[in-house]
Each structure stands twice: as C-alpha cells, then as structure tokens.
N, C-alpha and C positions, 0 to 999 in steps of 0.2 A: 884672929885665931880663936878668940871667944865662941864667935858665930857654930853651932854641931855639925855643918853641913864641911867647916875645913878641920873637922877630927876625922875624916874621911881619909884611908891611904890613900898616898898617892898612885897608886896603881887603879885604885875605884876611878879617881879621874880620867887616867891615859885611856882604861875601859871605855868609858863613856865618851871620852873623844872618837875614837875608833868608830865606835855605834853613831854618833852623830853622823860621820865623813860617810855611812855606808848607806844610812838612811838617806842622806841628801843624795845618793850614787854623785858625791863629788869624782871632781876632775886633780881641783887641788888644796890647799889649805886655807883658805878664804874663809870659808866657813867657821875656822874655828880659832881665828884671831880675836874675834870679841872675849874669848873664854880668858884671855891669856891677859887680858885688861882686866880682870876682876878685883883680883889681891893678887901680893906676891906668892901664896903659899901656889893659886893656881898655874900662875907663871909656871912657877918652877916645878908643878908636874907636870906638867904639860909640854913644855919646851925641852925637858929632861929627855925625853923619853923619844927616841929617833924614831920610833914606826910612827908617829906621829905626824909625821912630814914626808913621806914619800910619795905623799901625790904630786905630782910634776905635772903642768902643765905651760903651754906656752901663751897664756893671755896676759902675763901680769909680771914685767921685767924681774922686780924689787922681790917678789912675792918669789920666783923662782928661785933666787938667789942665796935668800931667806934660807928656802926649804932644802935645798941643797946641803947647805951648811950645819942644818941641824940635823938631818937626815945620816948624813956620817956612814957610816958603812954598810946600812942595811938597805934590802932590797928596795930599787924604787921601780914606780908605778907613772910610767912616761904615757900621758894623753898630749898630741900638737894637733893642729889643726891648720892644712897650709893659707886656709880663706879667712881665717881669724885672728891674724897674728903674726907678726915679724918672728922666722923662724932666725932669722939671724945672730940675737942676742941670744939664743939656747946655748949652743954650743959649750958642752959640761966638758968641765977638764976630764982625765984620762979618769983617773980614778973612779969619778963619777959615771962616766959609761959602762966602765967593767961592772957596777951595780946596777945596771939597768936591769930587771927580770920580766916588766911588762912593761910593752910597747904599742900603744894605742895611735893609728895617723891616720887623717881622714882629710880630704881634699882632691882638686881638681886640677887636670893638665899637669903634667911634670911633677905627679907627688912622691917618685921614689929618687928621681933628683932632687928635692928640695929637700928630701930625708938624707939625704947622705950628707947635703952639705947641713945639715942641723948637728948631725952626730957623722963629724970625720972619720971614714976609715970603716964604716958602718957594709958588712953584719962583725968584721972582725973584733973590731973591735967592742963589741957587747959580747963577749964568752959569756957570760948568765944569763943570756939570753932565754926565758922560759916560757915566754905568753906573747904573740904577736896578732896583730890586727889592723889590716889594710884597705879601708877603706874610699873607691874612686866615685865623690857625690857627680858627678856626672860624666859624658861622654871624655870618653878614653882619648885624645885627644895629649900629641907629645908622648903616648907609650909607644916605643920599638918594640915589636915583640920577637923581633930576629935577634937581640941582645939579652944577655941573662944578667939583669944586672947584681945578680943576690950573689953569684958564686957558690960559695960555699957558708951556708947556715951553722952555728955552731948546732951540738950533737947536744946542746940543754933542752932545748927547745922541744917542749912539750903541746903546747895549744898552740894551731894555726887556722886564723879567720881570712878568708880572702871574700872583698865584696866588688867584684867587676874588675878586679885585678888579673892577670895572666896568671894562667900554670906556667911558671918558667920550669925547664929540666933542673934548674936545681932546687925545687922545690916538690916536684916529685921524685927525684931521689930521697927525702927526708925517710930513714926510720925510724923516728926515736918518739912519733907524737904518739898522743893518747886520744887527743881530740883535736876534732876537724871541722871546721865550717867553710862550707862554699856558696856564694850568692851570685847567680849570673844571670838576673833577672832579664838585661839587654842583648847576652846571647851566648851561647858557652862554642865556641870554635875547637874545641879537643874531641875526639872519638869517643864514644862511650867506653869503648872498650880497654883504653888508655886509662881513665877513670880507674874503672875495674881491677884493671893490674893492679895498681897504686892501692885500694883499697885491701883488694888479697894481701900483699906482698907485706903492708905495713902490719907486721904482728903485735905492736903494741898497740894499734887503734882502739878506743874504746867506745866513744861517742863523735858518731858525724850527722850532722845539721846539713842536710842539701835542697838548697832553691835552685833549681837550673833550667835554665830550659835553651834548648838545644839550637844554634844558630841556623842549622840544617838539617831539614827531617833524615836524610842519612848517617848521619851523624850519631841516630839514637839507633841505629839497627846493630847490635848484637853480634858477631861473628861466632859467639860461643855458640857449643852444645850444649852446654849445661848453667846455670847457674853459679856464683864464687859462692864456696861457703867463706863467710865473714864470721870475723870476731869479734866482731861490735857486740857491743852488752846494750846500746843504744843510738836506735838510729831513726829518725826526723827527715822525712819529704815534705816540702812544700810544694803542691801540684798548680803551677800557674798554668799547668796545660799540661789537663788529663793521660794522652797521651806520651809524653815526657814523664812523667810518673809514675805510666806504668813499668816504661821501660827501667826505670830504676828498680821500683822493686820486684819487677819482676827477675830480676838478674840478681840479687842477690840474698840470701840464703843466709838468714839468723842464725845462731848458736841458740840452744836449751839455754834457757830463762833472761832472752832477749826482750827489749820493748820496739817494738815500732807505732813510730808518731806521723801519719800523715795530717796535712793542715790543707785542704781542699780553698783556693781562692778564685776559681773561675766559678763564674755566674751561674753558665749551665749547665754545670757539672754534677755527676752526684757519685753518690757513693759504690753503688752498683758498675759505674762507668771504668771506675778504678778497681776495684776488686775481679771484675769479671776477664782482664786479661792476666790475674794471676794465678798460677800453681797451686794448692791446697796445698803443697808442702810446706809453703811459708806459713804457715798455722798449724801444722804439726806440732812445735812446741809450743802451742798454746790451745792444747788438745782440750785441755779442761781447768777454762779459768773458773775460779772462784767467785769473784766478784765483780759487777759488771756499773756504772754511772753513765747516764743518760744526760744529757742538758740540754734544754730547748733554743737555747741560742749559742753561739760560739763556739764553746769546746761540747760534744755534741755527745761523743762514744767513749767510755774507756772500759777496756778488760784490765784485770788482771789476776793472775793467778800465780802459783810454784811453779810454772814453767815458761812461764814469760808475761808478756803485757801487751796488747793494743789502745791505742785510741786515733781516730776520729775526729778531724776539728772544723768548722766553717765560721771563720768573720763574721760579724755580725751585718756588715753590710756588705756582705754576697751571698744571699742569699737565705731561703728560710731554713727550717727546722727537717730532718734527715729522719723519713717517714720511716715510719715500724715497720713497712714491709720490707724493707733493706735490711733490718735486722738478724732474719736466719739464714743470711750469706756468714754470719760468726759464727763460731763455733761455741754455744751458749749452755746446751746440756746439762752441765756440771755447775752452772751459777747459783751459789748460795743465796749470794744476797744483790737486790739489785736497789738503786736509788736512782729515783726519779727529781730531777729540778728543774724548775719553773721559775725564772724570774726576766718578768718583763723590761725591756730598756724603756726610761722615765718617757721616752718621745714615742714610745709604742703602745697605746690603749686600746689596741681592738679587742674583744670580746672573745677567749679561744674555746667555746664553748663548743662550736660546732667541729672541731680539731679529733681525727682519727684515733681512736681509742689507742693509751702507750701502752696500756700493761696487758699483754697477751700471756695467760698462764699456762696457754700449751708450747710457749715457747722457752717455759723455766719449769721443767719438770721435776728441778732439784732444790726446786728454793724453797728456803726456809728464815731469809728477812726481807720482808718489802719497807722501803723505804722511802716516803713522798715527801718534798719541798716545794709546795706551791704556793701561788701569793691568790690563786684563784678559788674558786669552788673544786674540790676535787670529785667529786661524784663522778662525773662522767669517764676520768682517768680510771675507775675502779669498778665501773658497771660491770665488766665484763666477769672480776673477780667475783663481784656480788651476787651474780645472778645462778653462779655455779659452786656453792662453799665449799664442795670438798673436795676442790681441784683449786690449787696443785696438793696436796694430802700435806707434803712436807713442811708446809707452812707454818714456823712456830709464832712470828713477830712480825705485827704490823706498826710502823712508825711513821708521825706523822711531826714535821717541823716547817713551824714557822707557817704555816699554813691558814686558811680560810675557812674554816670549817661553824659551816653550819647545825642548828639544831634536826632541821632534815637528814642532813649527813649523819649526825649522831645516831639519827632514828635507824638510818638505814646498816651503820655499821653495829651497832645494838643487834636487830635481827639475825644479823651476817654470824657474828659470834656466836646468838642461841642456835639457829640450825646450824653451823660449824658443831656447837657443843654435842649435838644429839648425833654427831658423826664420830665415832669412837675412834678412826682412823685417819682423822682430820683434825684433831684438836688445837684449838688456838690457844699456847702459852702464855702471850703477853701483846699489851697495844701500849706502844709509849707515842706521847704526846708530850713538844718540845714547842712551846712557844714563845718568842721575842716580838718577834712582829707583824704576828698572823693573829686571827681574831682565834681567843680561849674558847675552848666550850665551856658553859655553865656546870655547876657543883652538881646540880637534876642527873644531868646527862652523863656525866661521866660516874654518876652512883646508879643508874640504870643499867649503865655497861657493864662495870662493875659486877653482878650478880650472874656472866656470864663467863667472864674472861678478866685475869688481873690488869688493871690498870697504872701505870706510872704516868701518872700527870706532873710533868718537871712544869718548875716554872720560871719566869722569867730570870735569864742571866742565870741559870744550872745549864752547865753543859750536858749533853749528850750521854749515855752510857757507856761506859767504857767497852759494854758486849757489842757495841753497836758501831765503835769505831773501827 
C-alpha cells in the first residue's frame, strides 16, 4: 500500500481494465487475470466491480464459470464459437441468460442448433436481448430454410448482424432495430424488393451495413416506381459486383444529412461504373459539401458537409487509385477545404511522379484550404495550382504535412505567393507546414516565404491547427 501507484481509487483501476479488454477487442477475461495477481488492493478492485467480467466466452471451462459469478447482474457480452470449443459446458443457469444483452456465434453446419442447445429455451429466454450476431464461416450446410427457427425475437433487440445466415419471417418482422448488418457474399436468395419493404417499414433503422450480392440476376430488378425514402442517418454498400450495388443504391433514397459509404471490391470496377446508374437525386442532400478528403490507396473519396456525407473506398489490393477524372460525377462546388493523402504501402516503391495531376482548381471554385500529405515530392500534385496563382481567388491556406518538400519546391511556392501577393483578389493568408515525418524545409526558405505570405512552421510532435481541423 506504500507503493503511489495503489493510492489510486479503485474505480481508476476497474477504468483501466475496461480500456485494457477493449484494446485487446477481447472475447473474455483472460486478459486481465494477471492484474488480479498483483496485490490484494488490485484484487479487490478489480474483482469488485461486475462490468468487469462480462465477457463470456466459450474457450475456457473454469474462466467462464469464473466470470459468470462475478459478473452477477449486469449485462453480459456472450462471444461462442461452435469450431472452437465444447458448447456444452456453457449452458448458464436461467438467471444468467436473462443477462445476456450481446450475443456473438460464429460457426459451421448446424450453428443455430448448437446455439440453442448452448442457451436452452433461446431467443425466449434471453428478454435483454440487445446485440445479436450470426455468423456462418462457411457453406450453409444443415440450414432448413423452410423452418423459422427464431420464432419470436424479444422487442430489446436493437443491433442485428447476419453473415450468410437466412432472413427467416421472423426476423424480418423485427421493428424495434436501429442497426443492421447483412453479408451475403455466397448469394442472397430473397427479392430485392422484400429487402426494401423491411428497410421502409423499420422506422427506427438507423445504420445498415450491406454486402450482398444477389443469387439471381432477377432477383435485383426492382418492381418499384420509385425509390424507398429511408431513414437511415447511415448507410454502407459493399459493391462485390457493380451491378448489385447499383441496384441497392439506386433504390433507396437518403434523408437530409445522411452518409453513404460505398466500398468498391471488384477489380474492374470503377467509380463512374457505380455512380452512372444512379439518380442525382441521391445527392441532393449533399448539394453542397464543405469538405472533401482524397487518399490514394484504400479509402479513396469523402465528402462532407451540413447536409449529408459521401465517401468512396477501394482495398488496397483491388486495385489502384480512383482518377480525378471521376471526380466531377460529385457534387464539389461548395468545397471549402480539400486534403489531399499520400502514403505509399511499405511493399509499394514505385516512383508516382508520372501520376495524373490531383488538384484540379476548376474543380473547387470555392476553396479556400488546400491541404497535402505526401511522403513524395509534391510539385507535380500542385503544378497546375502554380502555374495559374489567381485561381481559384478563394484560396486563403495552403497546408502542407508530413510531407517531402524540397528546396526547389520552396522556390517554387515562394514565387507562387509573390505573384499571388500582387493579385489584390487572390490573396494568400497563410501556408502552414506540419512535419513529423516528412523532410523540414530549411530556416533560408521558409524566411524567404515568409516576406510574401505568413508562415506557421509547426514542428515536430505540434499538432495541426485547430482552424484546420
């Protein structure tokens, strides 16, 4: 008790457990049985304190049994696994089931058999039921789908993830969710338009995540006239085939300050492919985003603005970088500030010197921050900028982080700023310069700049401006 680190309440420690279990994204309390070896004082905050212990899983008899007991009334956080573990010895007394609020099951052949015999009497017996997720790691094999084996869902139940599992009817009666996840990577057997109801019809939806792709090309054709307006506040396609993802979003119809996520994973796909069979009314409410992030590998495109969000994503290993010319299928206009990133994967060194000019400034006639994160030269990203300083006019902040910047570059953005300066209509406010890991300009250069345009040279390990976040 001498030690300063156990004049600590005990509440700082149960904290710090929690952040451990969430960091490690555990399954169950494994993790944080060494803590409880320390001293007695840790013991006993630790062990005190039931949220503690509600990760349940089924790898580890003793360790379940454990945490059951400490866990005592509060919500538990049920992960089984039917390929990893004797579901047999689960089976929590009654009490303990009525605490179940998240239920995580993942396995092959006969997993919603093996779930019931894990927790007898299952879904009735879980009433707090609040978070479910079903996932079949491979072919469906032993599912009846002429059998609804759920029944009747208790009415807690807020989140529902299905990954290769069936829509049973009584799981599209549900309306009490908020969010939705569907993953039918092997092949979605239900009508689109079935879908659709279910999407309408649930008024409290608020976030759905959909990977589908359609077992049957008739299957995605539409009977509607119109569009559902939805009331998603957010909603996620993953396009494993372009065409299945149009059909999604083109059938449904965001609400004023909605986001849509598409994640593009076919090879030969592109952005134009998907966009060109949709409506412009789905961009209505996102008439005039503010701000717009570009990234040259992965996550690719994001808008957003006051009246909704887009972005734009492609894997890193399907393919490359999603050309500027795609670019004025958005709705761009009203973009204050845009930021540009660059960073190469460790196993990727080719040269992107020769790579299509990013920053087009007749395409941002309302910006007023450019934002670069390159690990390259950036000159070439910004020729276009340099070569014409008093376009786009609005232009107050050019920012540069983490970047590559040479003393030629210096030179050239030095010039950029004095004939900027001599445009009374154009005038350049500020150039901030943020670097950790990108090569500094010299004290010469940036006291050169300097006598044109104010500079904020941050340096290492100073975050960002707060006008800039």
């Amino acid at each position: 008790m001498l030690q300063p680190v156990n004049r600590l309440p005990s509440e700082i420690f149960s904290c710090i457990t929690r952040c451990l279990l969430h960091k490690d994204h555990a399954l169950d309390a494994r993790s944080i049985i060494p803590l409880t070896h320390v001293c007695r004082y840790w013991r006993e905050s630790i062990t005190s304190v039931p949220a503690n212990w509600t990760l349940i899983s089924n790898s580890n008899k003793e360790l379940t049994a454990l945490s059951l007991e400490r866990a005592k009334a509060a919500p538990l956080e049920v992960c089984l696994n039917t390929e990893r573990g004797d579901l047999g010895f689960f089976h929590p007394p009654a009490p303990y089931a009525q605490n179940i609020g998240t239920l995580q099951v993942a396995g092959c052949a006969a997993i919603i058999e093996k779930l019931r015999e894990a927790i007898p009497g299952f879904p009735q017996s879980t009433p707090n039921l609040r978070s479910m997720s079903l996932m079949m790691l491979g072919p469906d094999v032993g599912l009846d789908r002429s059998i609804d084996p759920f029944e009747t869902l208790p009415s807690t139940l807020r989140r529902l993830a299905l990954y290769e599992i069936p829509l049973y009817p009584s799981l599209l009666r549900l309306g009490s969710l908020t969010e939705l996840t569907l993953d039918y990577d092997d092949g979605f057997d239900l009508h689109l338009d079935t879908l659709l109801d279910f999407l309408e019809e649930n008024h409290l939806l608020d976030r759905a995540t959909l990977t589908i792709r359609f077992r049957e090309a008739s299957l995605r054709s539409s009977r509607r006239r119109t569009p559902i307006e939805s009331r998603l506040r957010f909603l996620s396609i993953d396009c494993r085939d372009v065409v299945d993802g149009q059909a999604l979003i083109s059938n449904v119809t965001l609400r004023r300050g909605a986001h849509l996520d598409i994640t593009l994973t076919s090879a030969d796909g592109r952005l134009n492919d998907i966009l060109s069979g949709v409506s412009t009314t789905h961009f209505l409410n996102l008439c005039s985003p503010a701000f717009m992030e570009y990234r040259s590998y992965h996550r690719d495109i994001q808008l957003f603005g006051p009246n909704g969000g887009f972005s734009f994503g492609r894997p890193y290993n399907h393919g490359g970088d999603v050309p500027f010319s795609e670019f004025p299928l958005l709705p761009l206009t009203h973009v204050r500030e845009f930021r540009f990133i660059h960073r190469t994967p460790e196993r990727e060194t080719t040269q992107r010197a020769h790579d299509p000019l990013v920053f087009h400034q007749s395409s941002f006639p309302a910006l007023e921050t450019l934002a670069v994160d390159c690990e390259t030269c950036v000159s070439h990203l910004l020729s276009a900028l340099f070569s014409n300083p008093s376009s786009p006019p609005s232009l107050k902040t050019l920012a540069f982080m983490d970047c590559f910047i040479t003393g030629d570059f210096m030179e050239e953005l030095t010039q950029y700023a004095s004939r900027r300066k001599a445009t009374t209509s154009a005038w350049l406010y500020k150039v901030v310069i943020v670097n950790s890991n990108g090569v500094f300009p010299t004290i010469t250069s940036i006291r050169k700049l300097k006598e044109h345009v104010p500079v904020v040279d941050v340096k290492v390990g100073t975050v960002l401006p707060m006008d800039l976040i």
